[in-house]
ZADO-1210 file (C-alpha; in nm, 4 decimals, padded with zeros to 6 digits):
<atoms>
<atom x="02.8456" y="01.3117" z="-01.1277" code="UNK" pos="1"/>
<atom x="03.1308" y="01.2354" z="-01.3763" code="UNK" pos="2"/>
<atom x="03.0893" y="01.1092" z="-01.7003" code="UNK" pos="3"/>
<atom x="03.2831" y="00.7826" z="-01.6430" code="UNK" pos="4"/>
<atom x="03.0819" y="00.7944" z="-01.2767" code="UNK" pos="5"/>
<atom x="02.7716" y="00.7652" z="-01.5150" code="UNK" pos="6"/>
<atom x="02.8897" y="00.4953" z="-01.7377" code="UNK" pos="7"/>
<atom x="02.9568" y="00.2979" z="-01.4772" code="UNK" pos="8"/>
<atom x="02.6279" y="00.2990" z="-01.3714" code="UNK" pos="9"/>
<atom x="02.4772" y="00.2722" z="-01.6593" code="UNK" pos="10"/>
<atom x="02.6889" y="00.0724" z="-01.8240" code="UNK" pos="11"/>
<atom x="02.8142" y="-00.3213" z="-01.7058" code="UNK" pos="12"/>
<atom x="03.1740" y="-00.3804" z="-01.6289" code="UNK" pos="13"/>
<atom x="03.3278" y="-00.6413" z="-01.8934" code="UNK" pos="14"/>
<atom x="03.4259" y="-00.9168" z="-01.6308" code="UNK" pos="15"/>
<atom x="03.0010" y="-00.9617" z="-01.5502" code="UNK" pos="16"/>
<atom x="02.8973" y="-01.0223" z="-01.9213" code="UNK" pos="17"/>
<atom x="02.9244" y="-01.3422" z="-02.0044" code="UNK" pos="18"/>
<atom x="02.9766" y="-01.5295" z="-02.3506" code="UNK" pos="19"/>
<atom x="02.5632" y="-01.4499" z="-02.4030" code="UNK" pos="20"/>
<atom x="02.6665" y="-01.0847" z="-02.4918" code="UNK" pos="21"/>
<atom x="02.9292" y="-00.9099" z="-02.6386" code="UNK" pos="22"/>
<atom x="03.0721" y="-00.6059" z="-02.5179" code="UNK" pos="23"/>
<atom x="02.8508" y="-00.3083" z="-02.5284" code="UNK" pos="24"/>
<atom x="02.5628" y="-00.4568" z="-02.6989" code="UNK" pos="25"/>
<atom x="02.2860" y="-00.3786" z="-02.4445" code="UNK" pos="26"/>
<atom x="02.0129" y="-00.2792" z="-02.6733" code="UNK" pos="27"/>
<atom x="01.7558" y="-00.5168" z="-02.8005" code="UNK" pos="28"/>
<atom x="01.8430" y="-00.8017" z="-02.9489" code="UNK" pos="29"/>
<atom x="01.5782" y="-00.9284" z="-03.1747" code="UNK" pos="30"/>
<atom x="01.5794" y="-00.9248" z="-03.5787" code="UNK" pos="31"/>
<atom x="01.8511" y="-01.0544" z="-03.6227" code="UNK" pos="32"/>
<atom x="02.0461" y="-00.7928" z="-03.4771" code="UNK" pos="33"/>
<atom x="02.2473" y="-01.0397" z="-03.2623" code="UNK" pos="34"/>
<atom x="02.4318" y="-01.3478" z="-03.3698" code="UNK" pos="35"/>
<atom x="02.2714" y="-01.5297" z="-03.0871" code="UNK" pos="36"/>
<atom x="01.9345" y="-01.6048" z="-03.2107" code="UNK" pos="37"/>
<atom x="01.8163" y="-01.7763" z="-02.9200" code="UNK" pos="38"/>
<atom x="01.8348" y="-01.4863" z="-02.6997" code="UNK" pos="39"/>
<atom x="01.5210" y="-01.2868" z="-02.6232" code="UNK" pos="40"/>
<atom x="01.5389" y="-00.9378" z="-02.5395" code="UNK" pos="41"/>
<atom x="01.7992" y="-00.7070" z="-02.3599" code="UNK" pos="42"/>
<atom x="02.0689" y="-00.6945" z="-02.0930" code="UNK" pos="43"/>
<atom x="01.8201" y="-00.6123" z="-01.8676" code="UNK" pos="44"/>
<atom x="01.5700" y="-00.8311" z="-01.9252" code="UNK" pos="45"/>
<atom x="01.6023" y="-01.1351" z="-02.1418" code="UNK" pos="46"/>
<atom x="01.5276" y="-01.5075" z="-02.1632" code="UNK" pos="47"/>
<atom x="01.7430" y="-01.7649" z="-02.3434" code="UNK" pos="48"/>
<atom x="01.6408" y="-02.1099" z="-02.4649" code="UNK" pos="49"/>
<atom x="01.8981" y="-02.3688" z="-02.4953" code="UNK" pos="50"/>
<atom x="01.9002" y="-02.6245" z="-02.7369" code="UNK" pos="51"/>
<atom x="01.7317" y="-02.9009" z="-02.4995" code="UNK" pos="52"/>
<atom x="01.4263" y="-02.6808" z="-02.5059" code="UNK" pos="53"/>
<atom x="01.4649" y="-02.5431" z="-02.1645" code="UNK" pos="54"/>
<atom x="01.3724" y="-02.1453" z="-02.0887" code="UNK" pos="55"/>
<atom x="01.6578" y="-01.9526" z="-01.8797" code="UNK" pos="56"/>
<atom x="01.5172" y="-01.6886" z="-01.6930" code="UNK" pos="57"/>
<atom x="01.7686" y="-01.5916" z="-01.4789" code="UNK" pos="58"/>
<atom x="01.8910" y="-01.3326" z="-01.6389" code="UNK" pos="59"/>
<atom x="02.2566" y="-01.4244" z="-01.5073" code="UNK" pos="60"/>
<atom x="02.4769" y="-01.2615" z="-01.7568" code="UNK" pos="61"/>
<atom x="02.3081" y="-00.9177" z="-01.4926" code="UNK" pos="62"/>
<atom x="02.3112" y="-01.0613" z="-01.1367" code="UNK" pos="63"/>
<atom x="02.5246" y="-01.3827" z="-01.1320" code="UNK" pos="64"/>
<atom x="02.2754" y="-01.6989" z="-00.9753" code="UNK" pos="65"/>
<atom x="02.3293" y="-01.8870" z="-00.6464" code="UNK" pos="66"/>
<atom x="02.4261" y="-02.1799" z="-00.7033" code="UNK" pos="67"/>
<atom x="02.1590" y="-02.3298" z="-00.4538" code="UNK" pos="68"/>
<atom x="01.9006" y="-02.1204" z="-00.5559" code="UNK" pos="69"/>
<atom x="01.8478" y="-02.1867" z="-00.9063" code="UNK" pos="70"/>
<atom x="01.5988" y="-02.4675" z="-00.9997" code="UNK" pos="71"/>
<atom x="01.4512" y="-02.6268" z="-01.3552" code="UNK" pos="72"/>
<atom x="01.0729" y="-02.6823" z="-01.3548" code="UNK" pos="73"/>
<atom x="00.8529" y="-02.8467" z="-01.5821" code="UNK" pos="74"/>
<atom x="00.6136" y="-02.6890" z="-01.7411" code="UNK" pos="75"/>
<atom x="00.3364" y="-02.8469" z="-02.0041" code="UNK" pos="76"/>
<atom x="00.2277" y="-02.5815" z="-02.2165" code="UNK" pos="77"/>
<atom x="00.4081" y="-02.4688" z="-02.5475" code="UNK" pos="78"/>
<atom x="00.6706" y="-02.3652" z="-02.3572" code="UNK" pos="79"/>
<atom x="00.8509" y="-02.6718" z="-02.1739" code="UNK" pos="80"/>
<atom x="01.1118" y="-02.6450" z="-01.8665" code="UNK" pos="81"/>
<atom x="01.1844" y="-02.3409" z="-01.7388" code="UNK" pos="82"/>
<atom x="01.5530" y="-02.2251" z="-01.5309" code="UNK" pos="83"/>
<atom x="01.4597" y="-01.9940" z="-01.2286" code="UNK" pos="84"/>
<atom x="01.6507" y="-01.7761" z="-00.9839" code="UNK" pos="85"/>
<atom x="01.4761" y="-01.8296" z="-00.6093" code="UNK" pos="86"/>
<atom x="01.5950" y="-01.4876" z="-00.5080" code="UNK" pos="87"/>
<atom x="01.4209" y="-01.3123" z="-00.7868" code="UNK" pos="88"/>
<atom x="01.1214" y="-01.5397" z="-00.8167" code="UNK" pos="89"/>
<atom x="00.8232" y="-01.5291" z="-00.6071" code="UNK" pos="90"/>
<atom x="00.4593" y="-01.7045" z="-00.5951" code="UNK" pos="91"/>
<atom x="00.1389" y="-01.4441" z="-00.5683" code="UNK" pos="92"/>
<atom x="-00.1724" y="-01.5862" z="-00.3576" code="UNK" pos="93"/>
<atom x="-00.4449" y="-01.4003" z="-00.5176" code="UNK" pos="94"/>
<atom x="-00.7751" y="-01.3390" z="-00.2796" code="UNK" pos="95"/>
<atom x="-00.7963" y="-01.6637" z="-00.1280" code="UNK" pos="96"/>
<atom x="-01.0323" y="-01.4884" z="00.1278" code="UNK" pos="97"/>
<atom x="-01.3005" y="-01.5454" z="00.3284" code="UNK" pos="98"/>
<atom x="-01.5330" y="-01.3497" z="00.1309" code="UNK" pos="99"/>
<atom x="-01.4678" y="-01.5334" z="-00.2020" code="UNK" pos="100"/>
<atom x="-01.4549" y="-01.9195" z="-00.0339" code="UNK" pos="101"/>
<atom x="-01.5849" y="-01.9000" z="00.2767" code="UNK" pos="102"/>
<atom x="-01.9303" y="-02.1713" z="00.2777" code="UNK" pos="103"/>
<atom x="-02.1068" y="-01.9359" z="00.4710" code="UNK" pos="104"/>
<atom x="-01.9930" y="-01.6427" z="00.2221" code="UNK" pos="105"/>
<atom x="-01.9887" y="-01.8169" z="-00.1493" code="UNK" pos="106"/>
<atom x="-02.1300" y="-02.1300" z="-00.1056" code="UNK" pos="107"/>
<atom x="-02.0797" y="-02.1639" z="-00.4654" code="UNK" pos="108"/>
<atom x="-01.7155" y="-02.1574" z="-00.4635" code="UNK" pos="109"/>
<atom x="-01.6631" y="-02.5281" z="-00.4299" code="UNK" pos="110"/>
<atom x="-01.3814" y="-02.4890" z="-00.7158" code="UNK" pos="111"/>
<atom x="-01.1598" y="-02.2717" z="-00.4669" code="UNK" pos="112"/>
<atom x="-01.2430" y="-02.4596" z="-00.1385" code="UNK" pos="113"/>
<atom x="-01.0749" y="-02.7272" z="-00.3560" code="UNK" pos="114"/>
<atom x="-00.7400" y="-02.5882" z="-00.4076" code="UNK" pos="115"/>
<atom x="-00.6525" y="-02.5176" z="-00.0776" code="UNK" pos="116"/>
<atom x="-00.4477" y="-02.8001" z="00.0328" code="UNK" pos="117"/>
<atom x="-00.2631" y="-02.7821" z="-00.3390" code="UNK" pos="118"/>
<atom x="-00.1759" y="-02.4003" z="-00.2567" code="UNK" pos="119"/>
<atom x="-00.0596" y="-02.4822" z="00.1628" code="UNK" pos="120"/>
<atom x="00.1854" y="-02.7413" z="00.0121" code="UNK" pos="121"/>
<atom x="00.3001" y="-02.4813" z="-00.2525" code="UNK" pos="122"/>
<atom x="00.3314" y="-02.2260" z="00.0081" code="UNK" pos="123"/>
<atom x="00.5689" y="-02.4519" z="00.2073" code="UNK" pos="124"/>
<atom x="00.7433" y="-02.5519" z="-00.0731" code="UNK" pos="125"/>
<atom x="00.7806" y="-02.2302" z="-00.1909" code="UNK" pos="126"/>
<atom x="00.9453" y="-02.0871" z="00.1665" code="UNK" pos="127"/>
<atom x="01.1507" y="-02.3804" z="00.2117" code="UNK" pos="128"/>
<atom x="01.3093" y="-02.3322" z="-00.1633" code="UNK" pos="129"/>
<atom x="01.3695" y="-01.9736" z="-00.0031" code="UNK" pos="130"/>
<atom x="01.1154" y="-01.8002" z="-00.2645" code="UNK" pos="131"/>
<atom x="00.8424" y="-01.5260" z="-00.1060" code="UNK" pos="132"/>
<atom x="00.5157" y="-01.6244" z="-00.0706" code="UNK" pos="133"/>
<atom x="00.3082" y="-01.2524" z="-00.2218" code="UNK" pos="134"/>
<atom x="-00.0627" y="-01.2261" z="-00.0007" code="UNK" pos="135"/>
<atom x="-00.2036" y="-00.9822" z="-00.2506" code="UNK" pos="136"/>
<atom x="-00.5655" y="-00.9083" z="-00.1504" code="UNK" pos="137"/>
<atom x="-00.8669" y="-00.6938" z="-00.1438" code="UNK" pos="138"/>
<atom x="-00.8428" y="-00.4586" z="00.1411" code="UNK" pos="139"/>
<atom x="-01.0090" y="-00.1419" z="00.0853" code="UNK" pos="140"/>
<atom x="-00.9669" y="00.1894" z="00.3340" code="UNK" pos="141"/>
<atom x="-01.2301" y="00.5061" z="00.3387" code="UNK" pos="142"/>
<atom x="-01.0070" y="00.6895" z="00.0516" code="UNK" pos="143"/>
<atom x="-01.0199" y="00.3466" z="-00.1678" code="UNK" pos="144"/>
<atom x="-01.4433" y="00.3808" z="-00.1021" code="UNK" pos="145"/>
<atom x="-01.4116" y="00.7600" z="-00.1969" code="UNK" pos="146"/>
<atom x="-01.2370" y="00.7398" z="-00.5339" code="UNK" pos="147"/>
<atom x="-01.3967" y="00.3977" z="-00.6089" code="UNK" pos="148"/>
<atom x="-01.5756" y="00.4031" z="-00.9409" code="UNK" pos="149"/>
<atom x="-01.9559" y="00.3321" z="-00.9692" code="UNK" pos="150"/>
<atom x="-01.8804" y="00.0397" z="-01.2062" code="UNK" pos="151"/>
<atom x="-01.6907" y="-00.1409" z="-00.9129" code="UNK" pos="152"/>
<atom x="-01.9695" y="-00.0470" z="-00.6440" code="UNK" pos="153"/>
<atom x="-02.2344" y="-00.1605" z="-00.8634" code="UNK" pos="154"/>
<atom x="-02.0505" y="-00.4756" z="-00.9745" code="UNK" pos="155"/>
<atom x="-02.0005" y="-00.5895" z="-00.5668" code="UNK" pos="156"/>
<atom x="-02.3067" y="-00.4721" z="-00.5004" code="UNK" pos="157"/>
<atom x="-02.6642" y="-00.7475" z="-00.4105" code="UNK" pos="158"/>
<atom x="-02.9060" y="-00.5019" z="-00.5401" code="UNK" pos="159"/>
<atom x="-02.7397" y="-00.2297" z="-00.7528" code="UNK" pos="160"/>
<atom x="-02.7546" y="-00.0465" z="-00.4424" code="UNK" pos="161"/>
<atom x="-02.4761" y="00.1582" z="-00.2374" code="UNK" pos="162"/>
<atom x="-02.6299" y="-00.0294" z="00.0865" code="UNK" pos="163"/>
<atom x="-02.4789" y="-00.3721" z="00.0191" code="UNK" pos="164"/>
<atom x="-02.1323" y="-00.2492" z="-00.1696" code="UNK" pos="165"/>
<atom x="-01.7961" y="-00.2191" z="-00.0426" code="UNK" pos="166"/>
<atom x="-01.7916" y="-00.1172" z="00.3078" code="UNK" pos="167"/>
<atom x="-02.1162" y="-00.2130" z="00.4101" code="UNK" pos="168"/>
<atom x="-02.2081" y="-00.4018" z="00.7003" code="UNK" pos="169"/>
<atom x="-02.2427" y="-00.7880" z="00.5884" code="UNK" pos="170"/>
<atom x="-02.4057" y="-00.9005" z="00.9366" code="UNK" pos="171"/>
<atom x="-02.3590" y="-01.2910" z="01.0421" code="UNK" pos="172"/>
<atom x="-02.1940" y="-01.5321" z="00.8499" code="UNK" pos="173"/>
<atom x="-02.4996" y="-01.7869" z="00.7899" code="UNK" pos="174"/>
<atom x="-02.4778" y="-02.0665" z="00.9880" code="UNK" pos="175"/>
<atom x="-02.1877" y="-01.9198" z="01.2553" code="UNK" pos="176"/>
<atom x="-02.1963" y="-01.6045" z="01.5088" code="UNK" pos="177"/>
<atom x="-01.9362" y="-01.4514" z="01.3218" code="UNK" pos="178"/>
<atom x="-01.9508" y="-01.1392" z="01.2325" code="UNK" pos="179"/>
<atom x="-01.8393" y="-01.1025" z="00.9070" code="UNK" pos="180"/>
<atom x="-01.7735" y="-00.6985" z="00.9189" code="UNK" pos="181"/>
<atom x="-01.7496" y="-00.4245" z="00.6350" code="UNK" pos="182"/>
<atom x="-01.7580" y="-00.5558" z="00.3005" code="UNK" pos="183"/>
<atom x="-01.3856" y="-00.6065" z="00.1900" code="UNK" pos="184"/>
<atom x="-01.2356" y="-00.3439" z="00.4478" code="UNK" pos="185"/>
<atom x="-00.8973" y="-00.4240" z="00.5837" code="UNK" pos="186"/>
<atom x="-00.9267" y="-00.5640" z="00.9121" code="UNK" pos="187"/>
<atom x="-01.2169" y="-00.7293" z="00.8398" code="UNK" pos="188"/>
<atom x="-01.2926" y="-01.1459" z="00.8779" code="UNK" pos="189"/>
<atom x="-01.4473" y="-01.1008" z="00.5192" code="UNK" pos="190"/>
<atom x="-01.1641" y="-01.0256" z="00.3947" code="UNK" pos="191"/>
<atom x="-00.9193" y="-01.2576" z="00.6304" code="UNK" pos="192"/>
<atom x="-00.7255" y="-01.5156" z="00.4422" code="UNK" pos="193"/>
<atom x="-00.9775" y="-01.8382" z="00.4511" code="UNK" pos="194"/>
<atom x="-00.9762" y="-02.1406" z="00.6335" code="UNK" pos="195"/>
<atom x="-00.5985" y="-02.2986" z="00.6782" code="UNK" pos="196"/>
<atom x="-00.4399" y="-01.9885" z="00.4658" code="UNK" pos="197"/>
<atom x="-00.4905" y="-01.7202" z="00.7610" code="UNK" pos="198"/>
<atom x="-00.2993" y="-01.8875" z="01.0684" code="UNK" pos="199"/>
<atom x="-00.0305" y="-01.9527" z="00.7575" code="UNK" pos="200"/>
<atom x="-00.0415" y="-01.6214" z="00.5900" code="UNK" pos="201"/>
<atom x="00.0099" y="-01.4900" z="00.9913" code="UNK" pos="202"/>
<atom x="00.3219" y="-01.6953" z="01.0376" code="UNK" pos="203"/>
<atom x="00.4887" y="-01.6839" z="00.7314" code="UNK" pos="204"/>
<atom x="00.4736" y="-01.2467" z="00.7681" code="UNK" pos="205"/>
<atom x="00.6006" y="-01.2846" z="01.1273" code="UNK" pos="206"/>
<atom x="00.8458" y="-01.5070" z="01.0080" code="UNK" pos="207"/>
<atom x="00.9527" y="-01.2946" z="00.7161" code="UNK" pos="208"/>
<atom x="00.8886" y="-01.5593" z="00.4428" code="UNK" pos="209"/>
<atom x="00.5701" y="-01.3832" z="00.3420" code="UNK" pos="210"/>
<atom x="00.4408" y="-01.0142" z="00.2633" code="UNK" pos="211"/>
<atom x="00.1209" y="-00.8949" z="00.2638" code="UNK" pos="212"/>
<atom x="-00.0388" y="-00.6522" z="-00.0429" code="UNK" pos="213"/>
<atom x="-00.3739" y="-00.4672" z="00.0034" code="UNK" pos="214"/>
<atom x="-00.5423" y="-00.4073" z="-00.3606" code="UNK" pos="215"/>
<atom x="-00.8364" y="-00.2148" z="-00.4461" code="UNK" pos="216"/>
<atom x="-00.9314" y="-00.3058" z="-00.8064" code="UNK" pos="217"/>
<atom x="-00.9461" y="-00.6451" z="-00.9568" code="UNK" pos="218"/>
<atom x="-00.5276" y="-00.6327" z="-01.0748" code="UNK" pos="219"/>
<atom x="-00.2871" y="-00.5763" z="-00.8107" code="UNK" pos="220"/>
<atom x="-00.0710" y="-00.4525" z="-01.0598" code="UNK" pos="221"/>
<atom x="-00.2861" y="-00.1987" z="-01.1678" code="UNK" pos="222"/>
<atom x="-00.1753" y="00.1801" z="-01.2672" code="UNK" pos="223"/>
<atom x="00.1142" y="00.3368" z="-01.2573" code="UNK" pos="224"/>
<atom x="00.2411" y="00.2211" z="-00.9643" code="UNK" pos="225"/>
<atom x="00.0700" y="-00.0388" z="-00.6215" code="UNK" pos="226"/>
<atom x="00.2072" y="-00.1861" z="-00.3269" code="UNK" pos="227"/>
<atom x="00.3152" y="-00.5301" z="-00.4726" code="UNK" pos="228"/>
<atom x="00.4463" y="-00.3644" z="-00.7847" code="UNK" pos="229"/>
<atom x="00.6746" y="-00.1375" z="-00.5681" code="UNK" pos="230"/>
<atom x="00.7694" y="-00.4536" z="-00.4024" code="UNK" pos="231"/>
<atom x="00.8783" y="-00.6071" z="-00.6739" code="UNK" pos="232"/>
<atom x="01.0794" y="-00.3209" z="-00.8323" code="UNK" pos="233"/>
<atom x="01.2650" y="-00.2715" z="-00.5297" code="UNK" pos="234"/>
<atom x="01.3515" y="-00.6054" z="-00.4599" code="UNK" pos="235"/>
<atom x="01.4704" y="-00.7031" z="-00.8765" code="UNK" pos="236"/>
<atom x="01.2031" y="-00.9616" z="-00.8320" code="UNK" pos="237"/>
<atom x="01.1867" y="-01.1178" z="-01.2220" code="UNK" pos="238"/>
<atom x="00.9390" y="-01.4145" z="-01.2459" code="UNK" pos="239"/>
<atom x="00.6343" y="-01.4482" z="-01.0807" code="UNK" pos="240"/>
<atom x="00.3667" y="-01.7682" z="-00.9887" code="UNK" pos="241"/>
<atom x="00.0381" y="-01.7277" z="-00.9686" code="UNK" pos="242"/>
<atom x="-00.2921" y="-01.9155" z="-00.7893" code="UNK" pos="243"/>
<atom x="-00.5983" y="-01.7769" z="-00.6301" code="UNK" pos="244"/>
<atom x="-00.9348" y="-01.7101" z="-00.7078" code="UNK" pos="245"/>
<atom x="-01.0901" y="-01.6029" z="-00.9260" code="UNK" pos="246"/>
<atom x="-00.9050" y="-01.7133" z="-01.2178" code="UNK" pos="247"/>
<atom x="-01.0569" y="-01.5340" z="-01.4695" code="UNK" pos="248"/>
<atom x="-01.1221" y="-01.2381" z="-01.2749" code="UNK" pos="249"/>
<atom x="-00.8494" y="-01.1084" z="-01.0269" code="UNK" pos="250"/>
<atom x="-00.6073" y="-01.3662" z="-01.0706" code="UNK" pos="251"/>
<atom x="-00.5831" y="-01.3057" z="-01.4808" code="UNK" pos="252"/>
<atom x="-00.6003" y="-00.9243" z="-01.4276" code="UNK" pos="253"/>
<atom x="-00.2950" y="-00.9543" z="-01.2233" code="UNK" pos="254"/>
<atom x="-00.1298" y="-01.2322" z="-01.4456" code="UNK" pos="255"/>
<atom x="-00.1968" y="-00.9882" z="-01.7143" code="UNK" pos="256"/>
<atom x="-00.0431" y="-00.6608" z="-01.5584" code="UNK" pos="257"/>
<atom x="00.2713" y="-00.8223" z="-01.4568" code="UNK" pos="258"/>
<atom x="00.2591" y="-00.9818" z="-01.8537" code="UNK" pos="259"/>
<atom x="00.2107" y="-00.5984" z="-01.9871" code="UNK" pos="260"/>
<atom x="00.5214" y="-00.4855" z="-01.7057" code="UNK" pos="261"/>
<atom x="00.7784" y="-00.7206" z="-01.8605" code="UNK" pos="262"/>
<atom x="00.7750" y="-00.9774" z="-01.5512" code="UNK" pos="263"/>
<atom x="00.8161" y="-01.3390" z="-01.6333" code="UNK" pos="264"/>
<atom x="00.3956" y="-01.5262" z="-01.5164" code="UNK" pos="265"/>
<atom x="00.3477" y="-01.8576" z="-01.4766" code="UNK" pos="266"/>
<atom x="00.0030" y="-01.9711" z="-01.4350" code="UNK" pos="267"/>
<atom x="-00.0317" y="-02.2719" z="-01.1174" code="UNK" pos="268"/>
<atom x="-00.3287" y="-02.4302" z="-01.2587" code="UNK" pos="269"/>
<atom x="-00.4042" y="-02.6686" z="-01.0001" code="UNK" pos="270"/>
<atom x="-00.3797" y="-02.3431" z="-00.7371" code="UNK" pos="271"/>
<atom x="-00.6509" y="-02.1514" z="-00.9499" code="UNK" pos="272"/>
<atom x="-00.9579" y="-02.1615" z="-00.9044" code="UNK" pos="273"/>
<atom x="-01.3177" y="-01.9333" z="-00.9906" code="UNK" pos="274"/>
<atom x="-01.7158" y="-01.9874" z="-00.9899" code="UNK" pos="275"/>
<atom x="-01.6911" y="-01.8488" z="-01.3498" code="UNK" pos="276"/>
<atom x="-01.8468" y="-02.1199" z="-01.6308" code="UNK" pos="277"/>
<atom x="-01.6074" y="-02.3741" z="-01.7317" code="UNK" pos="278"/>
<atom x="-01.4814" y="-02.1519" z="-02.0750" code="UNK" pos="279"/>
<atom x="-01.3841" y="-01.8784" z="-01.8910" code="UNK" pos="280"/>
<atom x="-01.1340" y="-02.0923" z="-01.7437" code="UNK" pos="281"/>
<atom x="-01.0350" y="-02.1995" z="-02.0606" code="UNK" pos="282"/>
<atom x="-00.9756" y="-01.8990" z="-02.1833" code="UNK" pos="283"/>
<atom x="-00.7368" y="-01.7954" z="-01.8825" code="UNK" pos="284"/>
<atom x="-00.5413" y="-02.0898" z="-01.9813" code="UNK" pos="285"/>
<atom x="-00.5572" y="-02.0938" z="-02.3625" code="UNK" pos="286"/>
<atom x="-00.3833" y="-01.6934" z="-02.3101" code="UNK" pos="287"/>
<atom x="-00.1508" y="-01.7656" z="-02.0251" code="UNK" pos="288"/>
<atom x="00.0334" y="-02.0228" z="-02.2437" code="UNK" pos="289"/>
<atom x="00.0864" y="-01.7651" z="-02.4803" code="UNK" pos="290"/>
<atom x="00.1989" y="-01.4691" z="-02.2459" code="UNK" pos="291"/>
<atom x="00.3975" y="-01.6785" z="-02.0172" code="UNK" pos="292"/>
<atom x="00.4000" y="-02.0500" z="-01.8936" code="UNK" pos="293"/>
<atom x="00.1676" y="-02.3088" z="-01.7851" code="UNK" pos="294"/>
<atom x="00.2413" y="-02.5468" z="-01.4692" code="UNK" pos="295"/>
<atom x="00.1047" y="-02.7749" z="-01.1558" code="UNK" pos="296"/>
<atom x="00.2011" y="-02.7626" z="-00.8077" code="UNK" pos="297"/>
<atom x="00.2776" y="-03.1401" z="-00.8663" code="UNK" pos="298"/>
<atom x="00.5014" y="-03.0344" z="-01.1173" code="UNK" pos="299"/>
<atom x="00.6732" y="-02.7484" z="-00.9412" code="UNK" pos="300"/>
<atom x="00.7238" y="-02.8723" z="-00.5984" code="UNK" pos="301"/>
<atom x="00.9180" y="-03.2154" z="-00.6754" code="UNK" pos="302"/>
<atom x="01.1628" y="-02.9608" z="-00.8630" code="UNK" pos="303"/>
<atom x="01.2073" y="-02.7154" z="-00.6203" code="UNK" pos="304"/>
<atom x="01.2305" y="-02.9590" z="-00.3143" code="UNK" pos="305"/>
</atoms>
């Protein structure tokens, strides 16, 4: 390749940065290094806050916006209104599965049974605003039980025994004649989307709206490299929305993977749910206003309709 070949590539032409940078300054901006002190960050990735308080994350001076697809939504944490880009934005359902809310299954998870309607309506909301809707749950195959750690076994396990960890036989649900199959295997009804969420999950993949992640540790952003993180390399996909269960569990160690990867998180409250005591909740909160933004469906969806 030529050199001029490689600064091409490398470099942006001058008629797709915009008066936010100057020519050639693609390098962080932060210290005072650039005259424009309310820019964060680098051509690549950046945020800018205006002077009405509102967060640009589009990153447009890079890809140019669609004019339909951009949309300003409230947020109530320290960090207030945010500017999005539907085409590089996305919402991540977090192991809203049988196994974690099902009655029969958790009978404790009350909390999560509770934000199901809140995350169906963001789910529509989400499609129709032409943003994809992320299914990123356990799903575990024979190599995932193989290199599994004994940490993870004995943490899923009812007796600190290999006999009721992942992959073992769960029987009946209580109460049904369902069998409920191998603990957290793909294919499973265990590990099915629950209630509502599976029939929708099934349509919105068929339709192309949705995608569908397996993970096999709490993060699905885990390591070098998984499923939804290749996803969301390939497709320049920038800010990301987060419910599911259990907060403080799965949902935060995703939340805080994508935080540590450079992607924009926004933690859906009312779309979040766990069986955890009250604080641990609080604590998901109290540190996903500081790594990102804090919002409600109720908030979101009037914006985005």
């Amino acid at each position: 390749m030529l050199l001029k070949n490689v600064a091409q590539v490398f470099l942006p032409a001058a008629s797709l940065v915009n008066a936010q940078f100057s020519i050639g300054t693609y390098t962080s901006l932060v210290g005072g290094l650039d005259t424009n002190s309310s820019l964060l960050g680098n051509y690549y990735n950046y945020w800018i806050k205006s002077t009405s308080g509102i967060w640009d994350l589009t990153r447009s001076a890079r890809e140019p916006t669609i004019s339909t697809g951009t949309y300003t939504i409230p947020c109530h944490g320290s960090r207030t209104n945010i500017t999005i880009e539907a085409s590089r934005s996305a919402l991540v359902i977090i192991d809203m599965q049988n196994f974690f809310l099902d009655p029969g299954l958790s009978p404790k998870a009350n909390a999560g049974r509770g934000v199901v309607n809140a995350t169906v309506n963001m789910i529509k909301g989400f499609r129709k605003a032409g943003m994809k809707i992320l299914w990123t749950n356990w799903g575990l195959d024979n190599y995932d039980l193989i290199t599994m750690p004994p940490a993870f076994l004995d943490g899923f396990s009812n007796n600190h025994s290999s006999t009721t960890t992942f992959g073992s036989d769960m029987g009946i649900v209580p109460g049904t004649n369902i069998s409920a199959g191998a603990k957290l295997m793909r294919g499973s009804w265990n590990a099915r989307p629950y209630g509502p969420l599976y029939d929708l999950q099934v349509e919105g993949v068929e339709n192309g709206t949705d995608l569908y992640f397996n993970k096999n540790r709490l993060s699905g952003l885990w390591g070098a490299q998984t499923p939804l993180g290749l996803y969301l390399q390939e497709n320049e996909i920038t800010t990301l929305f987060f419910g599911g269960v259990n907060a403080d569990q799965c949902v935060w160690g995703t939340f805080l993977d994508a935080y540590y990867k450079g992607f924009d998180v926004v933690y859906v409250e009312d779309i979040a749910a766990t069986t955890s005591p009250y604080y641990a909740t609080q604590m998901v909160v109290y540190n996903a206003n500081l790594d990102g933004f804090l919002a409600n469906s109720t908030e979101i969806l009037p914006a985005i309709s």
